[in-house]
C-alpha positions in Angstrom: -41.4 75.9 -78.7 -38.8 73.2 -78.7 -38.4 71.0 -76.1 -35.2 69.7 -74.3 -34.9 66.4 -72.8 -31.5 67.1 -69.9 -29.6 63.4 -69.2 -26.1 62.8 -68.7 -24.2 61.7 -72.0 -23.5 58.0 -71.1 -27.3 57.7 -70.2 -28.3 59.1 -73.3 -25.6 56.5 -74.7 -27.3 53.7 -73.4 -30.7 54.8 -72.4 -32.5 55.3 -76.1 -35.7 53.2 -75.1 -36.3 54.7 -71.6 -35.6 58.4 -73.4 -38.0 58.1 -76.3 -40.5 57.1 -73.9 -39.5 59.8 -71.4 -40.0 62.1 -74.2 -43.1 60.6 -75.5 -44.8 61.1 -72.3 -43.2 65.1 -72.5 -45.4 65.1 -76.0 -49.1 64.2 -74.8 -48.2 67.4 -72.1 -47.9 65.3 -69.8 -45.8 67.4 -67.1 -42.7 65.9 -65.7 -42.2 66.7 -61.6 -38.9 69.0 -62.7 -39.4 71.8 -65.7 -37.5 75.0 -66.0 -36.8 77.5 -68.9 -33.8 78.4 -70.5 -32.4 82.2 -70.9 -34.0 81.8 -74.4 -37.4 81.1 -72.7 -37.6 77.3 -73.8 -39.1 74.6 -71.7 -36.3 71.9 -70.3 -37.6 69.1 -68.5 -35.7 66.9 -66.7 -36.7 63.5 -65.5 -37.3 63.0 -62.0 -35.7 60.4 -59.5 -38.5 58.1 -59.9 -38.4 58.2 -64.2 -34.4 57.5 -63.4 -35.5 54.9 -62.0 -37.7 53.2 -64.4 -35.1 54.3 -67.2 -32.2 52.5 -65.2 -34.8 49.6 -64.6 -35.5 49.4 -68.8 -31.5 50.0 -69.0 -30.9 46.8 -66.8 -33.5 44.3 -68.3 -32.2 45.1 -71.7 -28.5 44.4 -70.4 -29.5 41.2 -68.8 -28.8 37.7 -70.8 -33.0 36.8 -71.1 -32.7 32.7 -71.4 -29.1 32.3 -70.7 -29.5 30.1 -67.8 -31.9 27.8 -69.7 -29.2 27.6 -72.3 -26.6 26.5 -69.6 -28.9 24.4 -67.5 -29.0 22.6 -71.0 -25.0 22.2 -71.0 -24.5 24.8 -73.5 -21.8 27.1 -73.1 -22.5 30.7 -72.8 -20.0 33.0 -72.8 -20.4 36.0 -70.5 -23.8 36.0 -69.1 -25.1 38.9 -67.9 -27.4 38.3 -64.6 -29.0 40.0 -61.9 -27.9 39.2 -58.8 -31.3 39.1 -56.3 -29.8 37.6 -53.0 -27.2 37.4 -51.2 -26.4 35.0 -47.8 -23.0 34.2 -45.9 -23.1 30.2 -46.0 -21.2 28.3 -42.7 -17.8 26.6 -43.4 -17.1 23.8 -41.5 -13.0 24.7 -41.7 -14.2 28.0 -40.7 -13.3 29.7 -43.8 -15.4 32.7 -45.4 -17.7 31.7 -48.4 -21.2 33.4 -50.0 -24.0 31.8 -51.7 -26.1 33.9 -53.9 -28.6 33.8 -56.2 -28.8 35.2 -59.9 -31.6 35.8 -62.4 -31.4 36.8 -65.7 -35.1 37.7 -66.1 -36.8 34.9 -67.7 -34.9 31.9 -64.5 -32.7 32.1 -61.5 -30.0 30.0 -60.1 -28.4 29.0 -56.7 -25.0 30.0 -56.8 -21.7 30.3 -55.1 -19.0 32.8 -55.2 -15.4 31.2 -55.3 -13.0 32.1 -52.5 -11.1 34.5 -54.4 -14.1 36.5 -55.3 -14.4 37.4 -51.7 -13.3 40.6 -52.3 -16.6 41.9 -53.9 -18.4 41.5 -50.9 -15.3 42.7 -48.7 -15.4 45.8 -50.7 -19.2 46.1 -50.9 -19.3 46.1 -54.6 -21.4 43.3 -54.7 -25.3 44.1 -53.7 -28.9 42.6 -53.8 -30.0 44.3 -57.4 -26.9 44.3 -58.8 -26.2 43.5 -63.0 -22.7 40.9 -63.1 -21.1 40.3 -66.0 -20.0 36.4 -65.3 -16.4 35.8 -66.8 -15.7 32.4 -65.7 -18.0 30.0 -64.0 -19.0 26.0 -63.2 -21.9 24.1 -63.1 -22.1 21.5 -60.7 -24.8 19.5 -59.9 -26.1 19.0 -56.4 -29.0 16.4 -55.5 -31.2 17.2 -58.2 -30.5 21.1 -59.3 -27.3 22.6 -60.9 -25.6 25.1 -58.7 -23.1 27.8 -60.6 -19.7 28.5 -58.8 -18.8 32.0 -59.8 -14.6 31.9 -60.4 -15.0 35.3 -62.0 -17.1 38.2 -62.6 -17.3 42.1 -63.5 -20.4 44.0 -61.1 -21.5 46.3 -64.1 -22.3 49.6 -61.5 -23.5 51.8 -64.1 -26.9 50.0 -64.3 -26.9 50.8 -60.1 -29.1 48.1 -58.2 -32.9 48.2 -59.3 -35.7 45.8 -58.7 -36.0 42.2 -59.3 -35.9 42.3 -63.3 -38.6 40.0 -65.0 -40.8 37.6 -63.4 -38.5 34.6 -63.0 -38.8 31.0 -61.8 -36.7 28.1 -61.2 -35.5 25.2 -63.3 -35.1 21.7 -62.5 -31.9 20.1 -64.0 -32.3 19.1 -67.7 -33.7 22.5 -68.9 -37.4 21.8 -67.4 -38.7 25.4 -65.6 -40.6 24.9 -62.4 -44.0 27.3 -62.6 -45.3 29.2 -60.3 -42.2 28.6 -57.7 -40.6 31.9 -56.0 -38.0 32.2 -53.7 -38.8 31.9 -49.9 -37.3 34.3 -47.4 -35.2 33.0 -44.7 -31.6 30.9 -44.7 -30.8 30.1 -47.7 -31.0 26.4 -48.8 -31.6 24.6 -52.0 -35.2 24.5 -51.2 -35.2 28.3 -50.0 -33.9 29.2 -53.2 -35.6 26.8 -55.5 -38.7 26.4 -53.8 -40.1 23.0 -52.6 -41.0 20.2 -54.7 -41.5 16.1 -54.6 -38.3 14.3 -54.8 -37.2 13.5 -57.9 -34.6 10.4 -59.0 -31.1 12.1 -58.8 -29.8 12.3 -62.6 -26.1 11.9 -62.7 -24.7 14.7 -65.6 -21.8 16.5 -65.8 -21.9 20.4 -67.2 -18.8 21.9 -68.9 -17.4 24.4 -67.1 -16.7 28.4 -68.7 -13.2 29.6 -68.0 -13.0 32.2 -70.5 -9.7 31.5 -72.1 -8.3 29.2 -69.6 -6.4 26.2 -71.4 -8.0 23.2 -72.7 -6.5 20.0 -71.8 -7.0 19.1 -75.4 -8.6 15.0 -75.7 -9.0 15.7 -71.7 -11.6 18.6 -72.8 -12.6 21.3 -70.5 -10.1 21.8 -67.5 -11.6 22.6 -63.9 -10.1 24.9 -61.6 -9.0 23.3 -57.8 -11.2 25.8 -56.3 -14.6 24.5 -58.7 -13.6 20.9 -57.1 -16.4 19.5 -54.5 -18.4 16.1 -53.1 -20.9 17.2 -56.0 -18.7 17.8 -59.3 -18.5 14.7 -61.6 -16.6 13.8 -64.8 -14.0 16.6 -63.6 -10.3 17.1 -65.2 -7.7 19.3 -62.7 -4.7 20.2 -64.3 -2.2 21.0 -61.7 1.7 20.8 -60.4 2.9 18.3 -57.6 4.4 20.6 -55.3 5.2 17.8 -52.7 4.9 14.3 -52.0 5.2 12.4 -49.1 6.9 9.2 -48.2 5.2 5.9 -48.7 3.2 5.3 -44.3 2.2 2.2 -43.0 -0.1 0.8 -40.6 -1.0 -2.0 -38.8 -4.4 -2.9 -36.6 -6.7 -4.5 -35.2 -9.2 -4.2 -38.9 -5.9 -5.0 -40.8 -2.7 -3.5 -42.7 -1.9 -1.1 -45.2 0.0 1.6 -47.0 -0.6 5.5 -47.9 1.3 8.4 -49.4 0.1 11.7 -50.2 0.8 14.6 -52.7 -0.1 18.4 -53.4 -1.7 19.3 -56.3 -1.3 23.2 -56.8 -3.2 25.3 -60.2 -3.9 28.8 -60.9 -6.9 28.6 -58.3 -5.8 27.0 -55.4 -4.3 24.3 -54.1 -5.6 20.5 -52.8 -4.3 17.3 -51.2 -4.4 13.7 -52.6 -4.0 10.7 -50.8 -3.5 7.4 -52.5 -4.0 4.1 -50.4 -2.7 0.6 -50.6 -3.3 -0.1 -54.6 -3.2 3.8 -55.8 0.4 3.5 -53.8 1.9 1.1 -56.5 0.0 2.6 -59.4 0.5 6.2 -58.9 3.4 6.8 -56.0 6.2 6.2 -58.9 4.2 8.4 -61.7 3.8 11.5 -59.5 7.3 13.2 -59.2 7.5 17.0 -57.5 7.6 19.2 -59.7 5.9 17.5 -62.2 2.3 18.6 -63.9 -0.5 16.0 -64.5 -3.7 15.7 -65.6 -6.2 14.6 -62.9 -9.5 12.6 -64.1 -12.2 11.3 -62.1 -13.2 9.0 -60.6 -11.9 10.1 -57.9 -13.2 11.0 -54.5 -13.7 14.6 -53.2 -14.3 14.5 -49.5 -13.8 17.0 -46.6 -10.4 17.8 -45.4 -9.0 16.4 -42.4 -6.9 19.4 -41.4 -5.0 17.7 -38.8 -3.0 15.8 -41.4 -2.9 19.0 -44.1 -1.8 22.6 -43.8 -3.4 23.7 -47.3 -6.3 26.4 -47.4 -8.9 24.0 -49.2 -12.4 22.8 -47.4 -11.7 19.6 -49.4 -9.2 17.0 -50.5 -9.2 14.4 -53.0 -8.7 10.3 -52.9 -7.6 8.0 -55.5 -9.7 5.5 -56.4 -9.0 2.2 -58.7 -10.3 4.2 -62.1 -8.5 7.3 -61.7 -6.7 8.4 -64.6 -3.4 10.6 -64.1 -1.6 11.5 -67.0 1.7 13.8 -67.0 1.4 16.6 -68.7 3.9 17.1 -71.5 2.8 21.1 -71.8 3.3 22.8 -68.7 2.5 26.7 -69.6 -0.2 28.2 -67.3 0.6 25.9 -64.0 2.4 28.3 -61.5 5.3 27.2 -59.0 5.0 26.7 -56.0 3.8 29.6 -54.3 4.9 31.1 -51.1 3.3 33.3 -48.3 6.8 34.3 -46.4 6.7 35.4 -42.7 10.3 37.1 -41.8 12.0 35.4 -38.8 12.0 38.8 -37.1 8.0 38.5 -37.2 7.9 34.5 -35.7 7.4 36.7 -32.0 4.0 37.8 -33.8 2.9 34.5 -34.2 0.2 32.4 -32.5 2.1 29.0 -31.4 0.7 26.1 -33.6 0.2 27.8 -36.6 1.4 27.2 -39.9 3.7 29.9 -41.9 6.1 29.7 -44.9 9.6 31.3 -43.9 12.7 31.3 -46.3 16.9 32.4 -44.9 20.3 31.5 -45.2 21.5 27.9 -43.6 23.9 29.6 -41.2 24.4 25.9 -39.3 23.0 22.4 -39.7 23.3 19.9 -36.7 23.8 16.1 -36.9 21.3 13.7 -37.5 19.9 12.4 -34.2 16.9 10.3 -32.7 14.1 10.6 -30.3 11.3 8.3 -29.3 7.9 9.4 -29.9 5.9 9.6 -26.3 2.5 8.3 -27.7 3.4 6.2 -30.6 7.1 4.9 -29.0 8.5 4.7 -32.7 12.3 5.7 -33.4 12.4 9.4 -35.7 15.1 10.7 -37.1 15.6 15.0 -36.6 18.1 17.4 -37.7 18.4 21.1 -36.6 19.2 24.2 -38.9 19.7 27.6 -37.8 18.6 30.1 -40.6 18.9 34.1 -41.3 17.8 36.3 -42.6 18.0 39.8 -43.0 16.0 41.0 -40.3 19.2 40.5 -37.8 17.6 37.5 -36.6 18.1 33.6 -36.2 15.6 31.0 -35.7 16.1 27.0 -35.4 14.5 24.8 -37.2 13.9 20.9 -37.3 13.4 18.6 -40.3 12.5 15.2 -39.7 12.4 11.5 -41.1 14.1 11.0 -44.6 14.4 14.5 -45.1 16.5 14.9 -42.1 19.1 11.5 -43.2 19.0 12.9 -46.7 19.9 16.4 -46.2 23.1 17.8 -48.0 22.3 21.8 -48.4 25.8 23.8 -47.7 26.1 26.4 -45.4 25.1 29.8 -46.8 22.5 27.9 -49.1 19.0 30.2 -49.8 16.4 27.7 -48.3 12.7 28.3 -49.0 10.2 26.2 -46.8 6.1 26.0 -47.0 4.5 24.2 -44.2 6.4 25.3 -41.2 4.8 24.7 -37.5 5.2 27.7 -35.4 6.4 26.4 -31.8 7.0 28.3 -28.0 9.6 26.4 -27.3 12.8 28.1 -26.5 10.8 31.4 -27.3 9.9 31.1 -30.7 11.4 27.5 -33.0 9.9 26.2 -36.4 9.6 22.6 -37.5 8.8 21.5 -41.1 5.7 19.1 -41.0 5.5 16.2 -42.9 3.2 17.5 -45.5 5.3 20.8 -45.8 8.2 21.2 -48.6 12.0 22.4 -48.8 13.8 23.9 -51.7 17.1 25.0 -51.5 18.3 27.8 -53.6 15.3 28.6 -55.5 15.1 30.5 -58.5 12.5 32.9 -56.9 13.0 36.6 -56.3 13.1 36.9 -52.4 16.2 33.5 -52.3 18.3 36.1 -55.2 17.5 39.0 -52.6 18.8 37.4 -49.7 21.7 36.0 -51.1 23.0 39.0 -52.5 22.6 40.9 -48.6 24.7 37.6 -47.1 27.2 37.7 -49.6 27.7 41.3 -49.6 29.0 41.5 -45.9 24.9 39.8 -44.4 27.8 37.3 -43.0 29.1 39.3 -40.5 26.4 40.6 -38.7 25.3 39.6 -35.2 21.7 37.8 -35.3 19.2 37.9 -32.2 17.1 35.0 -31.9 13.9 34.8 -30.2 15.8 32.6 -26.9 17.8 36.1 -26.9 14.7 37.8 -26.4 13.2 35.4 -23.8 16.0 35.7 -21.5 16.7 39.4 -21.7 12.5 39.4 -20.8 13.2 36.9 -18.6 16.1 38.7 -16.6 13.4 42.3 -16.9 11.2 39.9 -14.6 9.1 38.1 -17.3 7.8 35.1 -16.5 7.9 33.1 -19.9 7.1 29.5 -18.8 9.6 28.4 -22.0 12.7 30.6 -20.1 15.3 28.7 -18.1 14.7 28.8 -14.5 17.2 27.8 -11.6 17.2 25.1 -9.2 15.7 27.8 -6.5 13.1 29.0 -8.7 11.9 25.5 -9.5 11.5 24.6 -6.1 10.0 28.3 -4.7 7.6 27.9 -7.4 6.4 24.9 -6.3 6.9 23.4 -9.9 4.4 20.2 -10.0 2.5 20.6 -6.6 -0.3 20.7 -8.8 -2.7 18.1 -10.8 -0.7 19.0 -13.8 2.4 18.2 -15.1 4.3 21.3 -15.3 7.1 22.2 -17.5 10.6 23.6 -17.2 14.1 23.8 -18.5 17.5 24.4 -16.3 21.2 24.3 -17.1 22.9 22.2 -14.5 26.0 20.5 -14.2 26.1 16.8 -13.1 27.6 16.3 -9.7 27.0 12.1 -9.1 25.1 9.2 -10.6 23.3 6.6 -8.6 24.9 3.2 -9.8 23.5 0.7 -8.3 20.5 0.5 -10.4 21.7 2.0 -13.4 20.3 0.1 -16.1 17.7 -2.4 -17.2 17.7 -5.5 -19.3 15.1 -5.1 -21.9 13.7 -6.3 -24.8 15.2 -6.4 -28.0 11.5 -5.8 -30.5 11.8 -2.9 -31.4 9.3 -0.2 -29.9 8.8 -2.4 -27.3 11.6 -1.4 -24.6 9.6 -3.8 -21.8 11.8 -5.8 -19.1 12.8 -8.8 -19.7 13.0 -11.8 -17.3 15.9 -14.8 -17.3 14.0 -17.5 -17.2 17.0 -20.0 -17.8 20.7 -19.4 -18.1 21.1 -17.4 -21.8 17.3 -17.6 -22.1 15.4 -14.1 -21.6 11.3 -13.3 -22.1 9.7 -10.7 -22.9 5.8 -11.3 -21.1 4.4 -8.8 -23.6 6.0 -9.7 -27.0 5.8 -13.4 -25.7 9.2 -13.4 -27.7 12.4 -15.5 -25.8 16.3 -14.1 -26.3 20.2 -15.1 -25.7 20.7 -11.5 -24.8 19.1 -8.4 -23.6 18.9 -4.8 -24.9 20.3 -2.8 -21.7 18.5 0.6 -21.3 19.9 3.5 -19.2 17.3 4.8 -16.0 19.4 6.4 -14.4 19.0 8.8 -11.0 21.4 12.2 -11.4 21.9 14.8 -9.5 23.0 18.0 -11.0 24.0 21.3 -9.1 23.5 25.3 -10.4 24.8 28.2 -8.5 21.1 28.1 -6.3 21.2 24.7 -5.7 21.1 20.9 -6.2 18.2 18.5 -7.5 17.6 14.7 -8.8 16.5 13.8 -12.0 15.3 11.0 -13.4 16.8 10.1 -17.0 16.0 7.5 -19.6 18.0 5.9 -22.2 18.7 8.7 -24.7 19.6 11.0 -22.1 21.6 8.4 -20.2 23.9 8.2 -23.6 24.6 11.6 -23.5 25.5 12.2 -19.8 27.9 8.5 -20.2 29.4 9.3 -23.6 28.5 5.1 -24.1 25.5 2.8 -24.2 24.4 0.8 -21.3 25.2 -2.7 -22.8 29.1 -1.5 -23.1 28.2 -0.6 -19.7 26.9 -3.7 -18.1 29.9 -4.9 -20.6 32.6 -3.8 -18.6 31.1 -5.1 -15.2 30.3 -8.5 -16.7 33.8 -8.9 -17.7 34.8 -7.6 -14.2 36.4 -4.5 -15.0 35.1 -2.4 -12.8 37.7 0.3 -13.0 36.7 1.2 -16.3 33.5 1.2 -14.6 34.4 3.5 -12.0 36.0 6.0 -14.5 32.8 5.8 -16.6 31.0 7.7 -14.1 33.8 9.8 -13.2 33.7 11.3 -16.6 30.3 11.8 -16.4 30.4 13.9 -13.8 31.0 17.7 -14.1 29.0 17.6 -17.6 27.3 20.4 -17.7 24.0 20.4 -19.7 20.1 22.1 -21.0 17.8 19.9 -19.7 14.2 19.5 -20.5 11.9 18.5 -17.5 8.7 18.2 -16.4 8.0 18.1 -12.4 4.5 15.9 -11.7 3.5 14.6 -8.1 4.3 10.8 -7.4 3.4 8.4 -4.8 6.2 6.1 -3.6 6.1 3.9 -0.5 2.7 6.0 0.5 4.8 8.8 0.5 3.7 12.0 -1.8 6.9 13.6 -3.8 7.6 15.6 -6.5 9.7 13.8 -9.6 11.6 15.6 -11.8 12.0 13.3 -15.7 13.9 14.4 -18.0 12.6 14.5 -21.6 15.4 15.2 -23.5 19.1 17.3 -22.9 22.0 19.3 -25.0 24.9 20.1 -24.7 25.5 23.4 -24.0 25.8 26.0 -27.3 28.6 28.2 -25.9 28.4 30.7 -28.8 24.8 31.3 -28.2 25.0 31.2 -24.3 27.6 34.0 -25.1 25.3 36.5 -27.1 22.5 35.8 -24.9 24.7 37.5 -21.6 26.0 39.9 -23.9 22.0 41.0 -24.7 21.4 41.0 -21.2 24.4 43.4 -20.3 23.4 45.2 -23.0 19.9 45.7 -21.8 20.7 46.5 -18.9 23.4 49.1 -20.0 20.7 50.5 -22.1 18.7 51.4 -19.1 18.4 54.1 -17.6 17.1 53.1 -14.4 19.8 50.7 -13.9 21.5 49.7 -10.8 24.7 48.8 -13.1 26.8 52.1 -13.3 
């Protein structure tokens, strides 16, 4: 009676071995757990879950790559290992970012590895699992105290083999192709002891391994290219080739240890993205040669160290540092290096969020202020700021500040497309952007979402009515929100108690100046710049400065000024500053002191008179003070603006509007 042997095609496909022997073992009558008869009375056996098992098991160590990762522990290439993958750990990020370390065997040797941040998604999905047979498309070897370590850019989880058993017996290799006997993995965290077993510490060998990519482009007499993402403290002899997307202006310092210079640039590639800073030397050798835009080859030596996020807003655990030897090269053939790439946030979405975080937004330059200057609190340096009001098509506005050299040298039209990466999301005035220093502008890019947009402004986008997020703080803020960034009268700043406290609390009010102290109107002070300190007149034409220890003919007169300014609830005194005191005077306090010196004190007199009735936004904080033993609260201005009529305008007609919209309202 014949016998029938019942398996799915694609197992009989691929499953010869484990079938013959299925079917040998059917021969010496040998019955499997599952027999039945056909209509025609013949014996079919099927094999049970447990001979699947050891058929899928025969399948699998007969896929796997036996030897390959002798072959690449060598520095041979291998082109699409096939491994195991026997374990699995989450690994802790210091920048918090989610990464996996795993180890694979093909058989005969296993090796630590690491999954690249892109290839998250296998273990987000739960495709990859302990047992499972990979296909490894595009990987690098880097070496790591005294073992190699594969980063996994790429891989395929082959599902049809399922996840069986450890396959083979395998042990672990030392760098340089030697195999460690009798070492197995230990349970517990994974480490490169836990995974490589423990041995005597060896002299670290200094090697580089060519990386796989699988087609990716070869640099040509620069050899093998490395991907950003492959990029750690541990890789050596490494090539990047990637696009500037930004570079920074040329910083200097000055201490105690000495003096100095820096700049910094972006390198982007097909992987990711890193951050290069150049000091003092690498400024004059490289700051000229790297141009945005531009795509370079990137040699080592060169120092890969962690990133200091404070200064970058790029998603990388690491950054790079040129040294003395590094070798940059521009790239004549720029095929295969993207653009700059863009994660967009709509200004409708800036409510959503978090303050302090870092978005990329893109919209139409509805309005660009004039370029004007604050003092830094900490540092006390001069910066230069412009603001820009953008669109988009979401109906809303947002404002936006750009600072330094890219303030003074900014020339985009109104109704320009402006994309921008790098943007700090601030509370202030509800919801306002400003472009950090390592963060980049393009105006009118050739990218799809810029064409988009300027197609919806041109066709009639122009005309519509934006809300901005101020809008929607004030219509909250009239509903009986609370927003601490909402203008608040004069009543509510003193029934709140504003500054009672230990803490220095924070408020804005529009006021109108009603009188200006002017006896004590102004200060003579010193000319060094960032130093703003009194000075004293020690002789006739002769003034010091005790902190600069500097002597000169004339003084630098600074506004600090006492004003009292009036709402519809109320009247209150500020204390200004010399910024502030230029706006409410219309002129500086040496044309001031001027006047009186020459003994014209009508002009004087109609100087202040002009002042007054000025109505303003002012910025304040409120913070206790003592004063003649006396406790009081003291209101300092930080900074003021004229009033934006336009905008004051929409933001009663969104109120009216609101409350219009109500039902419940008391307005009929």
């Amino acid at each position: 009676m014949t016998k029938h042997f019942i398996a799915s095609s694609d197992v009989l496909a691929r499953r010869g071995d484990s079938i013959n022997a299925f079917a040998l073992k059917a021969s010496k009558n040998i019955p499997p757990h599952n027999t039945s008869f056909s209509s025609e009375g013949e014996k079919i056996l099927t094999p049970t879950s447990d001979e699947y098992e050891d058929m899928t098991m025969a399948d699998a160590q007969g896929a796997v790559s036996a030897g390959a990762l002798a072959q690449i522990n060598e520095g041979i290439q291998v082109d699409n290992p096939v491994l195991q993958c026997v374990q699995i750990k989450p690994m802790a990020s210091q920048q918090n970012q989610e990464r996996y370390r795993v180890v694979m065997n093909d058989s005969v040797n296993f090796i630590q590895c690491m999954l690249a941040q892109q290839m998250n998604s296998v273990m987000h999905d739960d495709l990859l699992k302990k047992g499972s047979i990979c296909r490894i498309k595009q990987y690098q070897i880097n070496f790591v105290k005294d073992k190699n370590i594969m980063i996994i850019l790429d891989l395929d989880i082959l599902q049809e083999y399922g996840e069986p058993e450890k396959l083979g017996q395998p042990v672990a290799m030392e760098a340089g192709g030697k195999v460690e006997q009798d070492v197995k993995p230990q349970p517990g965290n994974i480490s490169g002891n836990s995974m490589y077993g423990n041995k005597q510490p060896q002299q670290q060998q200094q090697q580089s391994l060519p990386s796989r990519t699988n087609g990716a482009s070869n640099g040509g007499s620069h050899g093998n290219i490395h991907p950003i993402e492959a990029l750690s403290p541990y890789a050596h002899r490494w090539t990047i080739k990637a696009r500037c997307t930004h570079k920074g202006d040329i910083k200097t310092w000055h201490n105690k240890n000495g003096e100095g210079k820096l700049f910094s640039v972006n390198f982007l590639d097909d992987s990711g993205e890193i951050r290069a800073t150049g000091f003092n030397d690498a400024v004059d050798s490289f700051y000229e040669l790297l141009q945005e835009g531009g795509v370079y080859y990137v040699s080592s030596p060169c120092k890969v160290q962690l990133a200091k996020k404070q200064f970058s807003n790029l998603n990388n655990d690491y950054e790079l540092t040129f040294e003395r030897d590094t070798q940059i090269e521009k790239a004549e053939d720029m095929e295969g290096v993207p653009q700059v790439r863009y994660n967009f946030t709509s200004l409708a979405d800036l409510q959503t969020v978090e303050k302090d975080n870092t978005i990329d937004c893109i919209g139409v330059l509805s309005e660009a202020g004039e370029v004007s200057e604050i003092v830094g609190k900490t540092s006390a340096k001069p910066y230069s700021k412009r603001e820009l009001t953008l669109v988009d098509d979401t109906g809303y506005n947002a404002r936006l500040t750009i600072w330094g050299k890219t303030a003074e040298n900014f020339e985009a039209q109104p109704e320009s497309v402006i994309a921008f990466k790098g943007v700090k999301v601030s509370d202030f005035g509800g919801r306002s952007l400003s472009l950090l220093s390592s963060g980049t502008m393009n105006v009118d890019p050739d990218i799809d979402e810029a064409h988009k947009l300027k197609g919806w402004y041109v066709g009639g986008g122009r005309n519509d009515q934006f809300q901005s997020h101020a809008n929607t703080m004030s219509t909250a803020t009239a509903a009986g929100s609370s927003d601490r960034n909402a203008y608040k009268s004069i009543a509510q700043v003193r029934d709140e108690n504003l500054g009672m406290g230990d803490d220095t609390d924070w408020f804005s009010v529009k006021a109108t100046v009603i009188y200006i102290k002017q006896d004590s109107v102004s200060y003579p002070a010193c000319q060094t710049d960032n130093c703003n300190k009194k000075v004293v007149e020690t002789d006739p034409g002769v003034w010091r400065c005790e902190k600069c220890e500097k002597t000169w003919d004339r003084p630098e007169y600074r506004y600090i000024m006492s004003v009292n300014v009036s709402d519809h609830t109320g009247q209150i005194w500020l204390q200004c500053f010399n910024d502030v005191g230029v706006q409410v005077m219309g002129i500086t306090a040496n044309e001031l002191m001027q006047m009186r010196d020459e003994g014209d004190e009508r002009r004087v007199t109609d100087s202040f008179a002009d002042a007054n009735c000025k109505t303003f936004a002012f910025r304040c904080k409120a913070k206790m003070d003592t004063y003649q033993d006396q406790q009081r609260v003291r209101y300092q201005v930080q900074y003021a603006n004229p009033l934006n009529f336009i905008q004051e305008s929409k933001k009663m007609a969104d109120i009216i509007k609101m409350y219009s919209d109500n039902e419940s309202s008391l307005f009929v």
